[in-house]
C-alpha positions in Angstrom: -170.7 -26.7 -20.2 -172.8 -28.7 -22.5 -175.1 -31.0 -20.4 -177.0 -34.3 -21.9 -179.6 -35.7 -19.8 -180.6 -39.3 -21.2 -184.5 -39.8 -19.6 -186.7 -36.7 -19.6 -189.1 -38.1 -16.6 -189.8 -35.8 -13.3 -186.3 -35.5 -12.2 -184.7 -35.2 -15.5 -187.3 -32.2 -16.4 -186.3 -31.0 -13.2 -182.5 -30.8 -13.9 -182.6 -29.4 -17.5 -185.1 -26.8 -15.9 -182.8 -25.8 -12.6 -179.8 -25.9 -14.6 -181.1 -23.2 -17.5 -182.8 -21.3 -15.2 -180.2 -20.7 -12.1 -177.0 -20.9 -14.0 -175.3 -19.6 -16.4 -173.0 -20.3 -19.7 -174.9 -24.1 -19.6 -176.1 -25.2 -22.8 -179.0 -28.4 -22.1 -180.0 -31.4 -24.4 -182.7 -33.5 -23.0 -183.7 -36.9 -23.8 -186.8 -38.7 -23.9 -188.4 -41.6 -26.2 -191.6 -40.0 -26.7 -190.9 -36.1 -26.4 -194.7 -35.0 -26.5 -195.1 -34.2 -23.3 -191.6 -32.0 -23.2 -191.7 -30.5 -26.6 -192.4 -27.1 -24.1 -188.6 -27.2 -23.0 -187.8 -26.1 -26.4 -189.3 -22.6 -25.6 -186.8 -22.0 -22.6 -183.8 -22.9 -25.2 -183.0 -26.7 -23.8 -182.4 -28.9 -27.0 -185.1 -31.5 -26.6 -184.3 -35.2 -28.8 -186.1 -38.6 -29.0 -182.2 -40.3 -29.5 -180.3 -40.8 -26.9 -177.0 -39.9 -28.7 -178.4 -36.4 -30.4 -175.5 -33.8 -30.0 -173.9 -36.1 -27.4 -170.6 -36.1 -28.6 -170.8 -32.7 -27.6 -171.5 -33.4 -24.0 -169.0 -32.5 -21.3 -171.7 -34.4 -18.3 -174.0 -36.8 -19.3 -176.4 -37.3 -16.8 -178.5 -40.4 -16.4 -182.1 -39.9 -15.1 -183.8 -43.4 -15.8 -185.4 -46.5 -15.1 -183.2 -49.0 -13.2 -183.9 -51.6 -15.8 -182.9 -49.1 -18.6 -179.3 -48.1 -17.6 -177.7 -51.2 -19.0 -179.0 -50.9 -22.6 -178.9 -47.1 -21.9 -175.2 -47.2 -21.2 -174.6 -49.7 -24.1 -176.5 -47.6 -27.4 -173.8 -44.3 -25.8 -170.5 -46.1 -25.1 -169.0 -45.4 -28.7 -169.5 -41.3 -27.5 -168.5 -41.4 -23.4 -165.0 -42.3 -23.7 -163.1 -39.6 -21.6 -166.1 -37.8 -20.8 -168.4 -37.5 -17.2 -171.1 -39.8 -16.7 -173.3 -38.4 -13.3 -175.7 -40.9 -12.4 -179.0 -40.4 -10.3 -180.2 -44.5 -11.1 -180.9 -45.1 -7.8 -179.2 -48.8 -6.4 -176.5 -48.8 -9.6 -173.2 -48.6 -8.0 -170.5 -46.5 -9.5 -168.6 -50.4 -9.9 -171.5 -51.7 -11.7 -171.3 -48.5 -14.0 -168.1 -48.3 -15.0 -168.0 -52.3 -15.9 -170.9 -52.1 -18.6 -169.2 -49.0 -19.6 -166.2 -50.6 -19.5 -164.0 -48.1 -18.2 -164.2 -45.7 -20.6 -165.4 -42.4 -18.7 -165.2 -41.1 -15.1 -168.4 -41.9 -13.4 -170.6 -40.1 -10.7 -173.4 -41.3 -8.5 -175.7 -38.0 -7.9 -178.8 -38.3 -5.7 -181.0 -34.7 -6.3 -184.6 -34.1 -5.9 -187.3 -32.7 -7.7 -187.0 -29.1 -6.2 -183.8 -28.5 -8.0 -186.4 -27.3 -10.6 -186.6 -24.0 -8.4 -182.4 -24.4 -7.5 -183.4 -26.0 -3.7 -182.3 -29.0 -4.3 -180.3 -31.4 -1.7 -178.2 -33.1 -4.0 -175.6 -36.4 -2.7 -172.8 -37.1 -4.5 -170.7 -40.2 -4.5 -167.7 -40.8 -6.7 -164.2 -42.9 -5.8 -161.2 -41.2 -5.6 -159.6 -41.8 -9.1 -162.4 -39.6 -10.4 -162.2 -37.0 -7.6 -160.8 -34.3 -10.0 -163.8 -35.0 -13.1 -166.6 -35.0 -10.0 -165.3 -31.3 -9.2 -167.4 -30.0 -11.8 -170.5 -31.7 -11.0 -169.9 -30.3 -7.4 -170.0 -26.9 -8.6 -172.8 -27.3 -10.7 -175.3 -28.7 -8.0 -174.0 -26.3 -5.5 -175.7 -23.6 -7.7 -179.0 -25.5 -7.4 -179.3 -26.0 -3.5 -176.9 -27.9 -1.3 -174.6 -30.4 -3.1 -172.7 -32.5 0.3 -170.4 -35.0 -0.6 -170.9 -38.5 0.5 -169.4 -42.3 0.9 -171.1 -44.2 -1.9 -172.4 -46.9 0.8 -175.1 -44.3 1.9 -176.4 -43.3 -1.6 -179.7 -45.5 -0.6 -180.0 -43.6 2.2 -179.1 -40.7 0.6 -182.4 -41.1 -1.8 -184.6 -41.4 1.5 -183.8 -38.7 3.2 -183.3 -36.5 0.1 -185.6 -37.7 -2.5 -188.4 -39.5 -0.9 -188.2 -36.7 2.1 -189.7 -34.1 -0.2 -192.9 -36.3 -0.2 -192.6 -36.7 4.1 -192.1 -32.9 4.0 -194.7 -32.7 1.4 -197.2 -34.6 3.6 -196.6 -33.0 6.9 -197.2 -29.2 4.8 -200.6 -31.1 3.7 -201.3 -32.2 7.5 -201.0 -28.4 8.5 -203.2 -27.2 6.0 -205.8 -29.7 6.6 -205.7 -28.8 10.0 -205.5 -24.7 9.2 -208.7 -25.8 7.4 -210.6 -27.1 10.7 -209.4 -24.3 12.9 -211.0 -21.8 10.5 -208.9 -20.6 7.4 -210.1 -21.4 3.8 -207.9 -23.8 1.7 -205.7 -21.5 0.3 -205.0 -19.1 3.1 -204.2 -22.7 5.1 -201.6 -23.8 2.6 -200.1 -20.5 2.1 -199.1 -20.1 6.0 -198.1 -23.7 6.1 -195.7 -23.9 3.2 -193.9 -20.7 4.2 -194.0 -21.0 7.4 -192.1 -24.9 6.2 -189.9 -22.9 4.5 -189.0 -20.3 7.0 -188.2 -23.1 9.4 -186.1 -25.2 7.1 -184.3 -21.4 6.2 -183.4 -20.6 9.8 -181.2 -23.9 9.9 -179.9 -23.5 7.1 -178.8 -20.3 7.7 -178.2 -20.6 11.4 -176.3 -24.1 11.3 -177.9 -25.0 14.7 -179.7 -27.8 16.0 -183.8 -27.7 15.1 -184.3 -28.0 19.1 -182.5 -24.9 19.9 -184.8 -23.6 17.3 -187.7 -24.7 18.8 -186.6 -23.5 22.2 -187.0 -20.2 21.1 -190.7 -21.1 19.8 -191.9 -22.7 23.4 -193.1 -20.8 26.1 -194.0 -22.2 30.1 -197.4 -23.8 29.6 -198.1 -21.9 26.1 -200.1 -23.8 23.2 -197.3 -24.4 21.5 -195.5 -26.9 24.0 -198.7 -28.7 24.7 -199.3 -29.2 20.7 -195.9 -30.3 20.4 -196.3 -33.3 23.2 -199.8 -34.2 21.9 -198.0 -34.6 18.5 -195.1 -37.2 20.4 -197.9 -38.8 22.5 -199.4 -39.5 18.8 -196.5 -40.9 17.8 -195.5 -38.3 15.4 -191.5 -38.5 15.3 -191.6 -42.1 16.3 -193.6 -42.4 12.7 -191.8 -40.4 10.5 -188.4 -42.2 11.3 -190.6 -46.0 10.8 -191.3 -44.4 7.2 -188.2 -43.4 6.6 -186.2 -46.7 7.6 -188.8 -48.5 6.0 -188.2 -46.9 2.5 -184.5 -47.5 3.2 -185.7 -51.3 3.3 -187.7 -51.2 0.1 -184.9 -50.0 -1.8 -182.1 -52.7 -0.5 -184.5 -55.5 -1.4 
C-alpha cells in the first residue's frame, strides 16, 4: 500500500518507522512543515515532504498524526484528494462524526489510537470505525496487527483507549525508572539497574501476552510463604502503589474529556 502520514511529530515518526521496518510491500510519505529535523527518514527510503498533499493522490491510507487544533484546516487543504480513499485518525478527542462532516463525506474514516513503540512493531494500537466503513477499516487492521496488538474497540472508549495505551507507556516507563533507581540503592551501577529492569518489564508483559492469563496467577508463581518477594509486594500496597497508578490513570482520563 502507499501510506501518507500528514504530521511528522513523535508518533507520526514512529508509524513511518514501524511500518518500513516490520512490514513489507508499504511504500511511506511523511509530512511535516519544517522537515529538518526528519530529513534522516529519507535514508531508510520513506518519502519525506513539507506539503501536506505531496504524492497524496497516490495514497491508499492517509493517516492523521496532529495537533487537535490542526485537523480542521488539515482536513480542509486535502479534501480535493481523499474522496474514496481511507482516512485513519490518531487526533486524540476528534470523533469519527466530527471527521467525516468537515470532510464532508467524501472518504471512509478510522479513529486509530497507537503508541510510540510501534517504532520497534510493539505497539497496542485501538481502533474505532462505524459499521459502514467496516470493510475499508480491514486494512488498517491488518496493518497494525503487524506492529503489536491492534484490538478493535467502540469508539466511546477511544479516550480511554489513549490512557491506557498511549499515556501507559509513560506509567510503565516510570515504574521501569522506579526499579532502576532502586537497583541503584541496593548496589548495581546505573546501567546494569536499567538493563534487569526493562527486561525483566518485558519478560513479564511477554508471559501474558503469551499465556493469556490473569497477571495474579502470574504472580502466584513468583510468591513464596514468607519470601521477600510477598513482603515487597504488600509494602508496595501499604504505599499505596496500585491505589496510585489507577488515580493517574482516571485522572488523565479526566484531563482529556475536559
Amino acid at each position: 500500500m502507499n501510506i501518507h502520514i500528514i504530521g511528522g511529530g513523535n508518533l507520526g515518526v514512529a508509524i513511518a518507522l514501524g511500518i518500513t521496518k516490520y512490514t513489507s510491500n508499504n511504500s511511506v510519505t511523511i509530512t511535516r512543515r519544517n522537515t529538518d529535523s526528519i530529513q534522516y527518514l529519507q535514508e531508510k527510503g520513506i518519502a519525506v515532504s513539507n506539503s501536506n498533499t505531496f504524492q497524496i493522490e497516490k495514497a491508499d491510507i492517509i493517516f492523521l498524526t496532529v495537533k487537535p487544533y490542526q485537523i480542521a484546516s488539515v482536513l480542509l487543504e486535502i479534501l480535493p484528494f481523499i474522496s474514496q480513499k481511507i482516512v485513519a485518525s490518531a487526533v486524540s478527542g476528534f470523533a469519527i462524526e466530527t471527521i467525516q462532516e468537515i470532510a464532508q463525506d467524501s472518504c471512509s474514516v478510522v479513529r486509530i489510537m497507537p503508541n510510540i513503540a510501534i517504532q520497534f512493531g510493539e505497539s497496542a494500537t485501538c481502533i474505532a470505525f462505524t459499521e459502514k466503513d467496516k470493510k475499508a477499516a480491514q486494512p488498517v487492521i491488518d496493518l497494525f496487527q503487524q506492529l503489536g496488538t491492534a484490538p478493535v474497540i467502540e469508539e466511546k472508549l477511544m479516550d480511554a483507549a489513549t490512557v491506557l495505551g498511549a499515556c501507559g507507556t509513560a506509567y510503565a516507563l516510570r515504574y521501569i525508572r522506579a526499579s532502576m533507581q532502586a537497583g541503584i540503592e541496593i548496589g548495581f551501577d546505573s546501567q546494569t539497574a536499567l538493563a534487569i529492569a526493562a527486561q525483566t518489564a518485558k519478560g513479564a508483559a511477554q508471559m501474558l501476552l503469551e499465556e493469556k492469563i490473569h497477571p495474579e496467577q502470574l504472580i502466584d508463581r513468583v510468591t513464596t510463604p514468607q519470601g521477600c518477594t510477598i513482603v515487597g509486594l504488600n509494602e508496595m500496597e501499604h504505599q499505596g502503589f496500585s491505589s496510585s497508578l489507577i488515580k493517574g490513570i482516571k485522572t488523565s482520563l479526566q484531563k482529556i474529556k475536559e
